[in-house]
C-alpha positions as CSV (number, residue, x, y, z in Angstrom):
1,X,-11.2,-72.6,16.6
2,X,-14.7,-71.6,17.5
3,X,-17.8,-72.2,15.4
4,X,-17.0,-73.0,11.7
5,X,-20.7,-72.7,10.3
6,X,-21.1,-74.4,6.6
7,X,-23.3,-75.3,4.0
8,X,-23.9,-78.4,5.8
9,X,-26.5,-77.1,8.9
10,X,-29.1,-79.7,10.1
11,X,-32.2,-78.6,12.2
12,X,-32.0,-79.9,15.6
13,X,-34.9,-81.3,17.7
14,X,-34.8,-77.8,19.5
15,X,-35.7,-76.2,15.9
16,X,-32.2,-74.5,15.6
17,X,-29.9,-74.9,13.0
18,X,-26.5,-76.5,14.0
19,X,-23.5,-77.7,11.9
20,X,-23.6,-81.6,13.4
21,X,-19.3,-81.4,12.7
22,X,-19.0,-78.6,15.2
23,X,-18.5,-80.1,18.9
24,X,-20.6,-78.0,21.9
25,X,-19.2,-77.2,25.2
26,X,-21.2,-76.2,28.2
27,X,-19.7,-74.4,31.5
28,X,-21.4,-74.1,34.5
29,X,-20.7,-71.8,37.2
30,X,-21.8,-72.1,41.0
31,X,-23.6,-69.4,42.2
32,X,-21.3,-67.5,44.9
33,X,-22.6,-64.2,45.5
34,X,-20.3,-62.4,43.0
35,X,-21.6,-59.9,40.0
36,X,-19.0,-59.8,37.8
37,X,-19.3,-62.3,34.5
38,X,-16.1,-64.8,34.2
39,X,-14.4,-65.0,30.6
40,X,-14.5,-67.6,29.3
41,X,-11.3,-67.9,27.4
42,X,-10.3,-70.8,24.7
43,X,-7.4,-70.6,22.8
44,X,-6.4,-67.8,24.1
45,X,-9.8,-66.0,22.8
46,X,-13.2,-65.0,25.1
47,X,-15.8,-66.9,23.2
48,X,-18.3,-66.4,26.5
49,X,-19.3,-64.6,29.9
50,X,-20.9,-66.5,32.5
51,X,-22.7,-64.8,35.2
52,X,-23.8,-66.0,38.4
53,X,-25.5,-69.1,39.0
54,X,-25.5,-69.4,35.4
55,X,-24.5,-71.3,32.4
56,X,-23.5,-71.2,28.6
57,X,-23.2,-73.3,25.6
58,X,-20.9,-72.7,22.4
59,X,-19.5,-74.7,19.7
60,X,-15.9,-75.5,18.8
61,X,-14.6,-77.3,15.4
62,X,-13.0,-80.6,16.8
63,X,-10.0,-81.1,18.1
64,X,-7.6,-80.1,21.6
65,X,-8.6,-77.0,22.7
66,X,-7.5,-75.2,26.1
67,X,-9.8,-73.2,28.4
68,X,-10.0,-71.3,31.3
69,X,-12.0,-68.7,32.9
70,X,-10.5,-64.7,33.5
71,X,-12.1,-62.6,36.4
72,X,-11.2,-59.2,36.5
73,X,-7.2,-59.7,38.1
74,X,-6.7,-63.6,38.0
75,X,-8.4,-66.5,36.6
76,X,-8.2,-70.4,36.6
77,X,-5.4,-72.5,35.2
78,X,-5.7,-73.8,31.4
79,X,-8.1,-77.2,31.7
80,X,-7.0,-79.2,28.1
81,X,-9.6,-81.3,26.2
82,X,-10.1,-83.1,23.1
83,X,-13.6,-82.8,21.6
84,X,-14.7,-84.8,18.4
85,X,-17.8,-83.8,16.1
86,X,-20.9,-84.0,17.2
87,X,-19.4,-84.8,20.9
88,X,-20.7,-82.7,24.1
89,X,-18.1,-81.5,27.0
90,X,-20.0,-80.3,30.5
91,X,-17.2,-78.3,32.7
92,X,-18.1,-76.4,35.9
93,X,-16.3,-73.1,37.3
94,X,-16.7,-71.5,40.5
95,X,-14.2,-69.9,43.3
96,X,-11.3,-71.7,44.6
97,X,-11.6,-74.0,47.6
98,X,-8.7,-76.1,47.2
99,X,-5.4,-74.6,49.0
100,X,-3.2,-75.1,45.5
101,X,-5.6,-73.2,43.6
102,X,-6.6,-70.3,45.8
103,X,-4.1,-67.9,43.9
104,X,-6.0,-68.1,40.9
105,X,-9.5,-67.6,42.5
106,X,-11.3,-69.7,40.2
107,X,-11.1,-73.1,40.1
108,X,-12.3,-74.9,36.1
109,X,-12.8,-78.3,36.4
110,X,-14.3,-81.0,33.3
111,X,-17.3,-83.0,34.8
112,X,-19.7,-85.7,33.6
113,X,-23.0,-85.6,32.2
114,X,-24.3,-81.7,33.0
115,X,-22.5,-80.7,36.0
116,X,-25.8,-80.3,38.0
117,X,-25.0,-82.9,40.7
118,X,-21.7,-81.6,41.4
């Protein structure tokens, strides 16, 4: 599921090492006032916390993965993604606005590029 490290690691531009087979997903969350961190669950399994305003990055091995984010007594619905090697996904989280979702209190949503104009 998350982070398979190998022989295989290749020094990024950044200076880190990476394995280039693992795929990296980045969430987002909107700032909204709120101190508690969000979970962020995939597969069933917190790999992350998010705070405020602010953002993570983790690998995953390729494949279809599910995600969503846990607050304290709810969270978001499962958001579904395939992810290949090498391959970036940007997704953005922050509280629900949409009438459907508002039971959950956090809406997860996939976007393009980083999220930053959304």
């Amino acid at each position: 599921m998350v982070m398979r490290w190998g022989p295989d690691l290749v020094k990024g531009a950044d200076g880190r090492y990476h394995n280039p087979e693992l795929g990296t997903v980045h969430v987002r969350r909107k700032a909204a006032s709120r101190s508690d961190r969000y979970k962020v669950v995939v597969d069933g399994k917190t790999v992350e916390r998010v705070g405020d305003g602010s953002s993570v990055a983790f690998k995953v091995n390729p494949g279809h993965h599910g995600m969503r984010i846990r607050v304290t007594w709810t969270g978001s619905p499962v958001v579904h993604f395939d992810i290949g090697p090498g391959e970036t996904k940007w997704f953005l989280c922050e509280p629900s606005s949409q009438p459907g979702l508002r039971r959950h209190g956090v809406e997860l949503r996939q976007v393009t590029g980083d999220g930053a104009d959304r």
